[in-house]
C-alpha positions as CSV (number, residue, x, y, z in Angstrom):
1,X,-18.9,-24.6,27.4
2,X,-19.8,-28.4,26.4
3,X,-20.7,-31.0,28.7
4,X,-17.3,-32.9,27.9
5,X,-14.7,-30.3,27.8
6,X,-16.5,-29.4,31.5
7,X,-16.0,-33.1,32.7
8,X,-12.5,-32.8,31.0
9,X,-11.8,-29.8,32.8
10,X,-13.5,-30.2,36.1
11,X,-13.9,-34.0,36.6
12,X,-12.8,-35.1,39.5
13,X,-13.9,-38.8,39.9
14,X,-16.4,-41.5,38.3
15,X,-17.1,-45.1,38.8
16,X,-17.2,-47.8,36.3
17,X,-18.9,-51.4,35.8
18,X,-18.9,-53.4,33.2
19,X,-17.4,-50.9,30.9
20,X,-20.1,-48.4,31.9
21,X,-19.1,-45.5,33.7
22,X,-22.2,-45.6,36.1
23,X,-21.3,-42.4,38.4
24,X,-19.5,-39.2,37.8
25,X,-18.8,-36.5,40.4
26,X,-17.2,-32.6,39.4
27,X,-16.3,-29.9,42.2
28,X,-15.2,-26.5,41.8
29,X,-11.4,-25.7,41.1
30,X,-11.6,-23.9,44.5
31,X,-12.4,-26.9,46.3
32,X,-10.5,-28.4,49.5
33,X,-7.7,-27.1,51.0
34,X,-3.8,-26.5,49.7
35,X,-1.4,-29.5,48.4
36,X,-0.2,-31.7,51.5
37,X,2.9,-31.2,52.1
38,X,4.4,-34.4,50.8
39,X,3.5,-32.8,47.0
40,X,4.7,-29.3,47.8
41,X,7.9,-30.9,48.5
42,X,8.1,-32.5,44.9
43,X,7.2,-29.2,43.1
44,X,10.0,-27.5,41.5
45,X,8.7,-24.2,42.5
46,X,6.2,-23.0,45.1
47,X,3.0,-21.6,43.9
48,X,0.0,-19.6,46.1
49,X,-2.6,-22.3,46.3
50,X,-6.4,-21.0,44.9
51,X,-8.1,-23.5,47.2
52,X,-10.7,-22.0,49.4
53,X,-12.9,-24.8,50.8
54,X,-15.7,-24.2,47.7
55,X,-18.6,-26.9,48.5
56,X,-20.4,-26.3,45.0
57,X,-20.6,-29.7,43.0
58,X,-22.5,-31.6,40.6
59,X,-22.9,-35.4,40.5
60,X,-24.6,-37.7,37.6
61,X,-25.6,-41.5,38.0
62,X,-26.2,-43.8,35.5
63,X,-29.9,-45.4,35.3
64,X,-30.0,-48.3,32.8
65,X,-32.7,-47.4,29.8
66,X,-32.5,-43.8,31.1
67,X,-28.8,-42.8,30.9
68,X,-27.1,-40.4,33.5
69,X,-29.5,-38.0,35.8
70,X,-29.0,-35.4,38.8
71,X,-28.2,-37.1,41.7
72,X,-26.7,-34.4,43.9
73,X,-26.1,-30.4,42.9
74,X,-24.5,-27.9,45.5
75,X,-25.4,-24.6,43.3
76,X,-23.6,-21.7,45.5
77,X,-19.8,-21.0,45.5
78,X,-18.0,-19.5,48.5
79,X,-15.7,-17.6,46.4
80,X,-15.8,-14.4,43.7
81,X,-16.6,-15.8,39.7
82,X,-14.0,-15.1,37.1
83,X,-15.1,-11.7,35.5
84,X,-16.1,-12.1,31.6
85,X,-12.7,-9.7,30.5
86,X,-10.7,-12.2,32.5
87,X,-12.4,-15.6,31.1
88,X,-10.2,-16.2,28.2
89,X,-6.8,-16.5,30.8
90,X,-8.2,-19.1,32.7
91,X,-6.7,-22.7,31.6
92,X,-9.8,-24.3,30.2
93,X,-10.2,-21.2,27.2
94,X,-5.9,-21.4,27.1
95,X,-5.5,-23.8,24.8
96,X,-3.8,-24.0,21.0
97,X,-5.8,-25.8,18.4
98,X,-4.4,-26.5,15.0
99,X,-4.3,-23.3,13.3
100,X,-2.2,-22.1,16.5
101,X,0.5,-25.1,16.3
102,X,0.6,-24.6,12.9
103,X,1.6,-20.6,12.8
104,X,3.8,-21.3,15.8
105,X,5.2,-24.0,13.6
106,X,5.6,-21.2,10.1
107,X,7.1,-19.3,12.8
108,X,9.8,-21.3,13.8
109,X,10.5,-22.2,10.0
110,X,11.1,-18.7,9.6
111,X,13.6,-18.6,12.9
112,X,10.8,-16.3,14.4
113,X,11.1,-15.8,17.5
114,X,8.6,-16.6,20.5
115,X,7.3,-13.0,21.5
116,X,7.2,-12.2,18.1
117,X,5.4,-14.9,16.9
118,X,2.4,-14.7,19.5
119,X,2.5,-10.7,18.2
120,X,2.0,-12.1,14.6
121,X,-0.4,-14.1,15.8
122,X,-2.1,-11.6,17.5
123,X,-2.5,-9.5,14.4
124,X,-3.7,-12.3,12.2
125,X,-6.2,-13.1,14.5
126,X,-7.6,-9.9,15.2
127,X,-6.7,-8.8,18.9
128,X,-5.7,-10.7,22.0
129,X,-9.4,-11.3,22.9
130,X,-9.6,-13.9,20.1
131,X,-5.9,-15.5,20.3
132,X,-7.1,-18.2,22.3
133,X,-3.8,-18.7,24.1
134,X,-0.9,-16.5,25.9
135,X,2.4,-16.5,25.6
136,X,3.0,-19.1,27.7
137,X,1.4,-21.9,25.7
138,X,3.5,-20.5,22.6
139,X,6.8,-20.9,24.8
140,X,5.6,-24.6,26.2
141,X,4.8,-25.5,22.2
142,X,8.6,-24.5,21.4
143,X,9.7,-26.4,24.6
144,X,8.0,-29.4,22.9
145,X,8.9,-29.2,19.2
146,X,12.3,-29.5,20.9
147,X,11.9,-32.3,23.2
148,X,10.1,-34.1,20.4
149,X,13.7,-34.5,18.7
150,X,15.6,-35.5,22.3
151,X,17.9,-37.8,21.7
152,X,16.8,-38.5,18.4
153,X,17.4,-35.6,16.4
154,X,20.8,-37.0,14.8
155,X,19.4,-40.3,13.5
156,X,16.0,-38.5,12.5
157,X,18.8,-36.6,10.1
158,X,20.4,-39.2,9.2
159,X,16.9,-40.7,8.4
160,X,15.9,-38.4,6.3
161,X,19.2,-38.5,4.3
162,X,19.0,-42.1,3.6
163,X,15.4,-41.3,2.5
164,X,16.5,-39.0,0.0
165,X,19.5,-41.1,-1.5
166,X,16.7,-44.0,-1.9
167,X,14.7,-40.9,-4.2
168,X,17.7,-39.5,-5.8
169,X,20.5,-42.2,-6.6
170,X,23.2,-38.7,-7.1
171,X,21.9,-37.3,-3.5
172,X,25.3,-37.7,-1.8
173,X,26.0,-38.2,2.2
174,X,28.6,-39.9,4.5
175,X,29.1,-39.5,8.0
176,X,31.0,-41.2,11.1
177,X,30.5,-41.4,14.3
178,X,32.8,-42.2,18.0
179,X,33.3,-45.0,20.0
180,X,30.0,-44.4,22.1
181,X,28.1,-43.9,19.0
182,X,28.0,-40.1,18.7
183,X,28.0,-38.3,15.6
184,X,31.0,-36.7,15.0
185,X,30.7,-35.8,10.8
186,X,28.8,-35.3,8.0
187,X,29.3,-34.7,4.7
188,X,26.0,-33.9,1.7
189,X,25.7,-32.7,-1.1
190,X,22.6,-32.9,-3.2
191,X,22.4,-33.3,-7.5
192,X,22.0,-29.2,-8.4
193,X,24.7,-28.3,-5.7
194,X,27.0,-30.5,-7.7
195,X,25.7,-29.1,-10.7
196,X,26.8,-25.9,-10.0
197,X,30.3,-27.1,-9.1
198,X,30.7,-28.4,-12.5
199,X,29.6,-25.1,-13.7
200,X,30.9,-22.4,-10.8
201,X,33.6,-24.7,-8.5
202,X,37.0,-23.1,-9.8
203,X,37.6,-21.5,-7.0
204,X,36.3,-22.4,-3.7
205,X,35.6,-20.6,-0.6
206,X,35.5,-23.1,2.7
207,X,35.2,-21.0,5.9
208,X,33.8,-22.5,9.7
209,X,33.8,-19.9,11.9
210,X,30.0,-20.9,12.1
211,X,29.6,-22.9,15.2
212,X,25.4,-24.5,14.8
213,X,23.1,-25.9,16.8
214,X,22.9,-26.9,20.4
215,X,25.8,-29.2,20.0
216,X,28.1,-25.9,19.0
217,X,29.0,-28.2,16.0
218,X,30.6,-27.0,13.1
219,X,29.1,-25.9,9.9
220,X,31.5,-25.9,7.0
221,X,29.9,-24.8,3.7
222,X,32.2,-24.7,0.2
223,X,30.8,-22.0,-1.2
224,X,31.3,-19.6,-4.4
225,X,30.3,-17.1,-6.9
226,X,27.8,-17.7,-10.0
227,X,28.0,-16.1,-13.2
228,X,25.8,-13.1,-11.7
229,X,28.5,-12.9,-9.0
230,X,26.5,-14.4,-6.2
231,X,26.6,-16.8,-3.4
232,X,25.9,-20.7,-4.4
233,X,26.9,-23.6,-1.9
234,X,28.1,-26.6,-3.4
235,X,28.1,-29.0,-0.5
236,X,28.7,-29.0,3.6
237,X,29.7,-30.3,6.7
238,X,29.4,-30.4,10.1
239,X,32.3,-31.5,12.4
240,X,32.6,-32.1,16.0
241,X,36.3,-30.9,16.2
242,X,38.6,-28.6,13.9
243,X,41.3,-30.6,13.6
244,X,43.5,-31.7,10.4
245,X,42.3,-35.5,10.3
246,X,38.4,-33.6,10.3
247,X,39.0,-31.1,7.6
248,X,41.1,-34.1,6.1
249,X,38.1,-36.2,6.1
250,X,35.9,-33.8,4.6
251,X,37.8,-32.7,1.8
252,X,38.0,-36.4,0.6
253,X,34.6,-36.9,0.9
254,X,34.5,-33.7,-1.5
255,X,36.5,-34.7,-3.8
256,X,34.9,-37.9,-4.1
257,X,32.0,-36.9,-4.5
258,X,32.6,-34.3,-7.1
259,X,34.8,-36.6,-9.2
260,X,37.8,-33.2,-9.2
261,X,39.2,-31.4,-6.6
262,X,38.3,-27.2,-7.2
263,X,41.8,-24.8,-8.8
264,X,41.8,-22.8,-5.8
265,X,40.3,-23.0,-2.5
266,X,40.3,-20.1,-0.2
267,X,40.4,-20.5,4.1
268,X,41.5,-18.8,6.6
269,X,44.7,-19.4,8.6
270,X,43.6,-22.5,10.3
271,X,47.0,-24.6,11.0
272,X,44.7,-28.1,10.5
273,X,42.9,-26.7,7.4
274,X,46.6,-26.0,5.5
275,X,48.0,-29.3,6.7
276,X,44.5,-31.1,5.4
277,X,44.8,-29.4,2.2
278,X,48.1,-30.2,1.2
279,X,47.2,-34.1,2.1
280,X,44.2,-34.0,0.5
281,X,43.6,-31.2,-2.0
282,X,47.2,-32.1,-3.8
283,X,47.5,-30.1,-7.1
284,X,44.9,-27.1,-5.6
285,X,45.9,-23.8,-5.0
286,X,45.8,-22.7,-1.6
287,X,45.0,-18.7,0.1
288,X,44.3,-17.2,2.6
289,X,41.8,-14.9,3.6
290,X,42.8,-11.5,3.1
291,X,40.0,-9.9,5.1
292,X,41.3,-12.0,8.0
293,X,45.0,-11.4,7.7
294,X,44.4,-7.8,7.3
295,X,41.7,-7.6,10.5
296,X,44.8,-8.4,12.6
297,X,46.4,-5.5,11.0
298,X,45.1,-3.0,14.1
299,X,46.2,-5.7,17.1
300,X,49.6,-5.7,16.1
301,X,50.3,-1.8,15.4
302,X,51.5,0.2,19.1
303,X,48.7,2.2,19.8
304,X,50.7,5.3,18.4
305,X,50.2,4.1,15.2
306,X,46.4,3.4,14.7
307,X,45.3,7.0,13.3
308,X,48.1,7.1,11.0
309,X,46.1,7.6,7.5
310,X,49.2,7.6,5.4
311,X,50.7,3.9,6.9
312,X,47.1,2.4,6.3
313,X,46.8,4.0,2.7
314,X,50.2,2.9,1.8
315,X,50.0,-0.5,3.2
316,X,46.2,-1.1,1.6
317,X,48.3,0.2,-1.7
318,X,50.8,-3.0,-1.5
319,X,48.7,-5.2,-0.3
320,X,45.8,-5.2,-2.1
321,X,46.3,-4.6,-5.4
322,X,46.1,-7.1,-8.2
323,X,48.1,-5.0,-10.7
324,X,51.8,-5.1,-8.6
325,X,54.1,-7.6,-9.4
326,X,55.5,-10.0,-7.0
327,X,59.0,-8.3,-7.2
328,X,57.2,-5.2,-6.4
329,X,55.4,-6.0,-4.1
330,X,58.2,-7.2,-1.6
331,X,60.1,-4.0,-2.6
332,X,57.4,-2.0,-1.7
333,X,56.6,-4.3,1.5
334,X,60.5,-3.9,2.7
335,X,60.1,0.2,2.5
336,X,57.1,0.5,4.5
337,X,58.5,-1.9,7.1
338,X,61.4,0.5,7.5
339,X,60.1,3.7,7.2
340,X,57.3,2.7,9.9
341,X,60.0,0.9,12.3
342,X,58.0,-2.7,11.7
343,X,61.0,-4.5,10.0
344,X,61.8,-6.4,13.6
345,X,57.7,-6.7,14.1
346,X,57.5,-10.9,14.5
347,X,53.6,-10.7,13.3
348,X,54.4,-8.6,10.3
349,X,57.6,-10.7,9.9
350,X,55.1,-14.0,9.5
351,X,52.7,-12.8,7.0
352,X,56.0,-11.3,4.7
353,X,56.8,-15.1,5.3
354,X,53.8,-16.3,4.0
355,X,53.1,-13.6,1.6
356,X,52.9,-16.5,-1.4
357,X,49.6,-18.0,0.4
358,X,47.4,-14.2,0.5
359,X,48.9,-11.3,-1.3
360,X,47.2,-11.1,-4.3
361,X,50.3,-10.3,-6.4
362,X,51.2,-14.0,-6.2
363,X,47.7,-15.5,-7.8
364,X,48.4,-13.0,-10.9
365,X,49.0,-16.1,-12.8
366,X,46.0,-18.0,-12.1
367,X,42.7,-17.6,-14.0
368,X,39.7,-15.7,-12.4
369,X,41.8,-15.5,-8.6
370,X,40.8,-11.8,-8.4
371,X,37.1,-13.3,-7.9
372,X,37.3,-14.4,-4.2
373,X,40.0,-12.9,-2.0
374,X,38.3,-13.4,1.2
375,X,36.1,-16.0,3.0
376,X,33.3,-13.3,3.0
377,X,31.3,-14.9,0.4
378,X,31.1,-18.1,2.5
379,X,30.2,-16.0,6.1
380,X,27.2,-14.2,3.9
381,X,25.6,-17.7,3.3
382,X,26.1,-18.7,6.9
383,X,24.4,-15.7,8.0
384,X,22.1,-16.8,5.6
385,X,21.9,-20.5,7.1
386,X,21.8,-19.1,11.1
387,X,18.4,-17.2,9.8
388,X,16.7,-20.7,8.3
389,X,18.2,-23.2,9.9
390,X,14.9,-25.8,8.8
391,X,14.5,-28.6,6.3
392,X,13.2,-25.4,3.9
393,X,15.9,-23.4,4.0
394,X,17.8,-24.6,0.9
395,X,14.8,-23.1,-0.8
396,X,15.0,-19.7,-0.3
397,X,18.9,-20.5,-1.9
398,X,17.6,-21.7,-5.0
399,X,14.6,-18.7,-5.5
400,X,17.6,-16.4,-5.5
401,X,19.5,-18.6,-7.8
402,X,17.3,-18.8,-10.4
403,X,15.7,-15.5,-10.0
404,X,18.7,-13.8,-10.7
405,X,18.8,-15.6,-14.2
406,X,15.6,-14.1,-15.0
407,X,16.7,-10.9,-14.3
408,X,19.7,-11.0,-17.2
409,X,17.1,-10.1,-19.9
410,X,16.0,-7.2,-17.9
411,X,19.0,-5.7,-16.2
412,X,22.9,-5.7,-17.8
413,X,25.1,-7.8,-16.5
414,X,28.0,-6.1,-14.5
415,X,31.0,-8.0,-13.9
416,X,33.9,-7.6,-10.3
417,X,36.9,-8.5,-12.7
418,X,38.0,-9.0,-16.7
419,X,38.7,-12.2,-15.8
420,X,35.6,-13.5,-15.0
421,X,33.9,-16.3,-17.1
422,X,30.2,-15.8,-18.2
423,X,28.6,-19.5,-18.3
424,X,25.6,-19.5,-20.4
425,X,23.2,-22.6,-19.7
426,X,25.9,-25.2,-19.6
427,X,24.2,-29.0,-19.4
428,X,26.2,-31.8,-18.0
429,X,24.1,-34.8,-18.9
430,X,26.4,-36.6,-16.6
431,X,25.2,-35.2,-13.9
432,X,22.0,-36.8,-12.3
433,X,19.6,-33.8,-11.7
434,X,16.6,-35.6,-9.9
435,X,15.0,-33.5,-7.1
436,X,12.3,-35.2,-5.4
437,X,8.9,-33.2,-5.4
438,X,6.4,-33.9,-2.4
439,X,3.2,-33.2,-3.7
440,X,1.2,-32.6,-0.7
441,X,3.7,-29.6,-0.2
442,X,2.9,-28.6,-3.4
443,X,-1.1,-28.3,-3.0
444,X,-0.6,-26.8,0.5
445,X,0.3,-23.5,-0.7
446,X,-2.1,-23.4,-4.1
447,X,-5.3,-24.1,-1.1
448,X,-3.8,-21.3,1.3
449,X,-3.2,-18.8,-1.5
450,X,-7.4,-19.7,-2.4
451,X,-8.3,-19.1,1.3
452,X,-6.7,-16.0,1.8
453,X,-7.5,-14.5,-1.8
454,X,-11.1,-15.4,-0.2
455,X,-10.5,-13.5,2.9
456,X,-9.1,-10.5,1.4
457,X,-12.3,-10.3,-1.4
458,X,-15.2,-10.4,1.0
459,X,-13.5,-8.6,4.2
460,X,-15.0,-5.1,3.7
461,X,-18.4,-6.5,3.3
462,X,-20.1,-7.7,6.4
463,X,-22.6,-10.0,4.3
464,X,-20.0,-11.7,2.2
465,X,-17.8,-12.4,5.5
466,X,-21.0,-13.8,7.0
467,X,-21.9,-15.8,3.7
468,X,-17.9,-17.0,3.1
469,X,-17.9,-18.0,6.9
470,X,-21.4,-20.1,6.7
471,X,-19.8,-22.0,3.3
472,X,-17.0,-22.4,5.4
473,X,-18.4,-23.9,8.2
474,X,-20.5,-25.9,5.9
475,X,-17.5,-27.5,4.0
476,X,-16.0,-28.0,7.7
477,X,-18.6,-30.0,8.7
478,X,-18.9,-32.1,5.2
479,X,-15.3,-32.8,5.5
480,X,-14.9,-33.9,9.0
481,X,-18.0,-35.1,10.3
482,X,-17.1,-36.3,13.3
483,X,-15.4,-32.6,14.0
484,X,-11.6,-32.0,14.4
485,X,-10.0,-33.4,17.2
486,X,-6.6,-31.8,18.7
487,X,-5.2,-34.7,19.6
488,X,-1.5,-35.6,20.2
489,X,-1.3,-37.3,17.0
490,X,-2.6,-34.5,15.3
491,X,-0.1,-32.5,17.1
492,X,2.5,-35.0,16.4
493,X,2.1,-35.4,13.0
494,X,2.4,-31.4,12.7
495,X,5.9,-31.5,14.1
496,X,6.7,-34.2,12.1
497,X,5.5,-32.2,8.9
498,X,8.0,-29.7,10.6
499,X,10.9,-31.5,11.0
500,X,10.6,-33.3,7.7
501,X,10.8,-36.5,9.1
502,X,9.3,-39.0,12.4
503,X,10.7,-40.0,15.6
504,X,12.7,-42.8,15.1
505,X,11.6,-46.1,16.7
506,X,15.4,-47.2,17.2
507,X,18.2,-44.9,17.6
508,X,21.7,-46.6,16.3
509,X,23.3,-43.0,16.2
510,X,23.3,-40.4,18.8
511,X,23.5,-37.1,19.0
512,X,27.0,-35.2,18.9
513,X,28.8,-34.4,22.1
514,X,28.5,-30.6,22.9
515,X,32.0,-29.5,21.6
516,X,33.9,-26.4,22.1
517,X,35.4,-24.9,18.7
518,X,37.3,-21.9,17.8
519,X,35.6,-18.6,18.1
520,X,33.1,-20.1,20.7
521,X,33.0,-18.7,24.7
522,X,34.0,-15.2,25.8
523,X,37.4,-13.4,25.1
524,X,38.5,-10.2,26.3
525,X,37.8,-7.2,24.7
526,X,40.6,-6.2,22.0
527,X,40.6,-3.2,19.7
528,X,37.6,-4.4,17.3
529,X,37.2,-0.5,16.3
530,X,40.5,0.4,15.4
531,X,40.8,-2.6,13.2
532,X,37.7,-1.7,11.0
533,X,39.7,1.0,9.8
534,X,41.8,-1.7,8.0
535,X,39.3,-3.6,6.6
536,X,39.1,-2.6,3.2
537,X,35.3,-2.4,2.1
């Protein structure tokens, strides 16, 4: 233990003059007696006081052209010393230095959470005994990465969105906010993502049962297929409430953006989504969901009826195939009503009644609509989104979509339908492509993937560990030669590496409201297993 990080940890008073600190005391931890009870009264919770009357101390005074020598030294303590096993859980060896925050940090990127980021750590580092920290300090590191954001985190988004449209002129975003302020939607979309709607956006898939972040906002991705039949997102939202003037809102903010409104967008049976979409999204095809229509199946059958194999095969017949014709289908519809006593059924009744906006016997006539039936597509990217929620995300997106591209050369392309378009690199020159390329981010990895090539190349010899460690150490000290201080800007400017952007020194927006949407909260319990029967995999 250093002189300073004792007098940092132990110091208990000093005296100054002139800018010279001409006496400093320390005691033992263990000194005096337990808190008075004016402070035990301010503590949130009580805690069992270590005080034990402990007389040792040390004291230093200041002697001009000498500097600082012994003046008083009580040697003995009253009380037990910490054993060596238990030395690293006392506070002054609990601490996380750079390479801590930092893992914590890689962590959290990853939407790892906090016991099993201190196990990682663990690992890396060899054992507890060298962690350096318990689980506490990783728990009171996530408690700060959050509270660094309070209150700030929507214009820090906003920020960085503004940032990006001054670097890339086609990055898109518009937002509004309430009378007190508070965010209440956003709208982005960035160059590639509206390169693949040029390229992919036929049809369009636009679900929100995806409720994010602590504000329970909602998270409204258009989403759709590639050419190798898998997920891309073309732009998003989040919304405060899911009401027709939101969705309303949105979709115009789509459609400018885009320059042309998708053929065919897909939803589920949201009341405000159908009356947005016929304001809006005029000349687009509109359907429903199938997988969401046909979930409810189960809920409205009498309980007598949920093991009947033949009613589910023959309604799965009518309903889901793309082959029947409209006229069919209704035929065919109107028989199995009767024979199952559902003609008078008012739920069945609706959907017959609707029939035009689901059953895919009515999209026989348009192009490619055997591609997306459900939403599905849309709820595997925002299970995809709820794992990286970070400013990295997006990238783990585009590995997969231009790794799959690769993979055409090596593996045959199978296609879901005959109807489906193969695009083979399309260019739009009239859409702006830019992407902004941080460079530091760029090096970070290239030194890391040195370090650890290092590691893994001398770590079975004890000499080259000892040699790699000494160059190390030497570079270290070259480097930083007045050492590496953990200071809170240091530790700031990690969670600002994290977040992708600073703390705002004004705040003009504030965060949303904490909203309730659909889908959010408890409900009672209905029969989830019967209706998996019905959902056609």
């Amino acid at each position: 233990m250093t002189l300073d990080r004792a007098l940092d940890f132990y110091k208990k008073g000093s005296k100054k003059e002139k800018e010279v600190t001409t006496w400093i005391y320390v005691v033992c931890s263990r000194e005096g007696t337990q808190q008075r009870k004016s402070e035990q009264s301010e503590l949130k919770r009580k805690r069992s006081s270590i005080k034990c009357y402990c007389y040792a101390k040390v004291s230093w005074k200041y002697i001009m052209g000498v500097g600082y020598v012994i003046q008083s030294f009580v040697e003995e303590h009253n009380h037990e010393m910490v054993e060596g096993r238990h030395k690293r859980f006392m506070n002054l060896n609990r601490n996380l230095d750079l390479v801590h925050q930092k893992f914590i940090l890689d962590c959290a990127n990853a939407n790892i959470g906090l016991t099993l980021s201190f196990s990682l750590l663990k690992e890396v580092l060899g054992g507890l005994d060298y962690v350096g920290c318990t689980l506490l300090e990783v728990r009171n590191y996530r408690r700060d990465l959050r509270a660094y954001v309070e209150g700030a985190d929507a214009q820090m988004l906003l920020n960085e969105m503004r940032r990006k449209k001054e670097l890339c002129s086609a990055f898109t975003y518009e937002f509004e906010v309430n009378s007190k302020d508070r965010l209440t939607r956003l709208f982005w979309c960035d160059p590639t993502a509206r390169r693949n709607y040029h390229l992919y956006g036929d049809i369009v898939s636009f679900d929100t049962t995806y409720s994010t972040n602590r504000y329970c906002m909602i998270f409204a991705p258009f989403t759709s297929k590639d050419n190798h039949g898998r997920p891309v997102t073309f732009a998003a939202g989040l919304l405060s409430k899911e009401n027709a003037n939101s969705f309303s809102w949105l979709f115009n903010q789509f459609v400018k953006c885009m320059g042309v409104a998708p053929k065919l967008i897909v939803t589920d049976q949201d009341l405000g989504m159908k009356v947005a979409v016929e304001e809006v999204l005029v000349n687009t095809r509109h359907r429903w969901c199938m997988r969401h229509v046909m979930n409810k199946v189960a809920d409205k059958l009498l309980k007598n009826m949920l093991g009947s194999e033949q009613l589910k095969k023959e309604l799965n017949a009518c309903v889901w195939s793309e082959l029947i014709e409209p006229d069919a289908f209704e035929e065919t519809w109107h028989a199995i009503m009767e024979r199952y006593g559902l003609a008078n059924n008012v739920w069945f009744s609706s959907m017959f009644a609707s029939r035009k906006f689901w059953v895919p016997a009515f999209f026989r006539d348009f192009p490619m609509s055997s591609l997306i039936k459900t939403t599905s597509i849309s709820e595997s990217q925002n299970s995809f989104f709820k794992r990286f929620p970070y400013p990295n995300s997006k990238n783990g997106i585009r590995h997969t979509f231009y790794f799959a591209p690769s993979q055409h050369w090596t593996t045959p392309l199978s296609l879901k339908s005959p109807l489906v378009k193969v695009v083979h690199v399309v260019q739009y020159q009239d859409v702006v492509t830019h992407v902004y390329v941080d460079e530091k981010k760029k090096a970070q990895p290239i030194l890391l993937g040195e370090i650890l090539g290092l590691y893994q190349a001398v770590c079975v010899d004890i000499d080259q560990i000892h040699e790699l460690t000494s160059i190390v150490r030497e570079a270290r000290q070259k480097i930083f030669a007045d050492g590496v201080v953990t200071s809170t800007t240091q530790k700031n400017k990690l969670i600002e590496e994290f977040y992708g952007a600073g703390a705002p020194q004004e705040v003009d927006v504030q965060p949303p409201e904490v909203v309730s949407t659909k889908g959010s909260g408890s409900r009672l319990p209905s029969r989830v297993d019967s209706a998996q029967e019905w959902r056609r995999l």
